[in-house]
N, C-alpha and C positions, 0 to 999 in steps of 0.2 A: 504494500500500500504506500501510499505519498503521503509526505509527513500532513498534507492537509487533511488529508480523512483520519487518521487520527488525532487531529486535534479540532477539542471544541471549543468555546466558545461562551462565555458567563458573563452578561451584564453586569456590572455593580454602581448601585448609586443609593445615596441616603435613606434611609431609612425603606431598603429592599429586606425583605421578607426571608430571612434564613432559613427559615425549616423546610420552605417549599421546593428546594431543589440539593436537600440534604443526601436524600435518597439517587438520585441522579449524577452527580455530582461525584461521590464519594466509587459507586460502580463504576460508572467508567472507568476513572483514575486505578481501579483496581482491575481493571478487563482491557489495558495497556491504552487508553487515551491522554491526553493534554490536555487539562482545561486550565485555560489561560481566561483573568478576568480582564474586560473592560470597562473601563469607566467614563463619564462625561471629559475629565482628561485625566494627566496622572495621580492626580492629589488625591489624598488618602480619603476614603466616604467611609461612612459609619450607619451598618445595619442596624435595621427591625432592633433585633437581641443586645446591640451594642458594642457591636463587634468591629473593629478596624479594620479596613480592606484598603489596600494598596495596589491600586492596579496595574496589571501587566502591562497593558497599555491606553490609550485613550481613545476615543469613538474614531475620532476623525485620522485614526491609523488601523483601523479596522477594513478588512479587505476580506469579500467571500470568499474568492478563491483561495484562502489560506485555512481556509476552515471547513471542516464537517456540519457543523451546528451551530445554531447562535440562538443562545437561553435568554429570556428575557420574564423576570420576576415580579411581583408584586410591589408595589412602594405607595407608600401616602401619596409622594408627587403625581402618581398619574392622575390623582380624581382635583388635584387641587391648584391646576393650571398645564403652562405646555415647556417644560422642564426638560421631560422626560421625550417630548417630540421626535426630538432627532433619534431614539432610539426605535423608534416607529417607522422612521423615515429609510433607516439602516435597515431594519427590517424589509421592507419593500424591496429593497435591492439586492438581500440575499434570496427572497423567493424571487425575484427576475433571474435572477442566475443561476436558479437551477438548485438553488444552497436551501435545506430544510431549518425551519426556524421552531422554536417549541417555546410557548406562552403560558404563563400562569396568572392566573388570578388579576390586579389590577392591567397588566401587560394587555390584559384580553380587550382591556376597554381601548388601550394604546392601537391595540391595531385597528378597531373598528373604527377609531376616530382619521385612522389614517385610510380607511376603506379597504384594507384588506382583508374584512371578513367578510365581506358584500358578496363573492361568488364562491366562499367555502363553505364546506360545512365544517362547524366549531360549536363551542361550548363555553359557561365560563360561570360565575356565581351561581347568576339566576339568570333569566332571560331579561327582566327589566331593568337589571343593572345595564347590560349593553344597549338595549333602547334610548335608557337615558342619554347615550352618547349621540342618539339622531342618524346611526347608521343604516343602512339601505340594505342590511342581510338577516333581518327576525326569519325570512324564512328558511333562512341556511341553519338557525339554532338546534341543538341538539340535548335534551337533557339528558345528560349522560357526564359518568366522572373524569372522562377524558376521554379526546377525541382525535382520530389524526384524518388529516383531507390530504391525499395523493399529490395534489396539485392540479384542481380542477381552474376553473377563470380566475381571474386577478381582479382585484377591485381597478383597475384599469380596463376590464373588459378583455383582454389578453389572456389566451388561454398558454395550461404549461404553468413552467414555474416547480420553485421546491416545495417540499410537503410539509406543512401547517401540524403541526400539534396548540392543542388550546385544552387546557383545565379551569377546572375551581380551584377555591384556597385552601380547602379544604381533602385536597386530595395528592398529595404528593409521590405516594405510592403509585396511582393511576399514573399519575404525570409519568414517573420514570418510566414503568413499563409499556408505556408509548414510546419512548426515546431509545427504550434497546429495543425495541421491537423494529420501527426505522431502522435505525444505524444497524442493526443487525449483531449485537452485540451477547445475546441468547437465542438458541432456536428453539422450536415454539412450544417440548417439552419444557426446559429448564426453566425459558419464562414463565410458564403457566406455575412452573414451583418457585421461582422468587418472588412473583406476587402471590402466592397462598402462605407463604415464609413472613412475608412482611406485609403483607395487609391483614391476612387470616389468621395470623401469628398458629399456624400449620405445623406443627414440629415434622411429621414424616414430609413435609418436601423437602425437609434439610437433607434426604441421605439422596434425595434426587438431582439436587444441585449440587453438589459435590462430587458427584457419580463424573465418571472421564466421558 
């Protein structure tokens, strides 16, 4: 593989939401990925939890083709002006390129405001919460704890494109096992036992995911 597909790809900005890509996050780096974070630029931001992040690098050195993935989280800023825009806007460009992007929770509102839920299907709180954003895809909404879109039209009307994953806040487990299920990072035994492992708290999937 090229060092780009193994490496993903982590948002970070103020008061982003730690637990929701705990799960995602931590597998990969253990299933031989990269994740390198970005931030609005280098300067150190400070999570949800209160946790200091220093980022690898900054948005506007951000390139899809160096990337597998590109995580985009939850943050107060998304409900509470346009902050967080430009990572919306990044967003767009790695589904133009073919680059698959996975969204949780506020992030979901990020995209729709940027119109890129308009011709997917996705997911995300509730359905009224992305309403409230005035977006033009209530009928793409899915209630479901996660969701991934292949790369059906583009809020540009442009068909193609990479594949969309969207969650709730509440669902972090789904989120991952959307994102190895993409990247391919388990086949579709092992996945089925890391989420009954970590969402079912399943004890006999542990001798499944272990298993060679």
């Amino acid at each position: 593989m090229t060092g780009s597909s193994r490496t993903v790809h982590l948002a970070v900005y103020d008061t982003f939401a730690d637990w929701e890509t705990g799960h995602t996050t931590a597998h990969l780096a253990r299933n031989g990925y990269t994740v390198r974070t970005v931030g609005p630029s280098r300067e150190p931001v400070t999570t949800m939890g209160g946790l200091r992040v220093q980022p690898d690098l900054s948005l506007d050195e951000l390139r899809a083709q160096d990337s597998a993935l590109l995580i985009l989280t939850g943050a107060d800023a998304w409900d509470t002006g346009d902050a967080l825009a430009p990572f919306a806007r990044a967003a767009r460009g790695f589904l133009d390129a073919g680059v698959p992007v996975a969204a949780i929770c506020g992030a979901t509102a990020g995209l729709a405001r940027e119109g890129l839920l308009d011709g997917r299907t996705h997911t995300s709180a509730v359905s009224f919460y992305l309403a409230a954003t005035g977006y033009a895809g209530g009928s793409r909404y899915v209630d479901a704890d996660a969701v991934t879109d292949a790369g059906a039209a583009g809020g540009g009307g442009a068909a193609g494109g990479g594949g969309l994953i969207t969650a709730g806040p509440t669902e972090p487990v789904a989120f991952a096992r959307e994102v190895f299920a993409l990247l391919g990072v388990y086949g579709p035994e092992k996945l089925d036992a890391w989420y009954r492992l970590f969402h079912d708290s399943d004890a006999s999937a542990y001798e499944v995911l272990q298993g060679g």
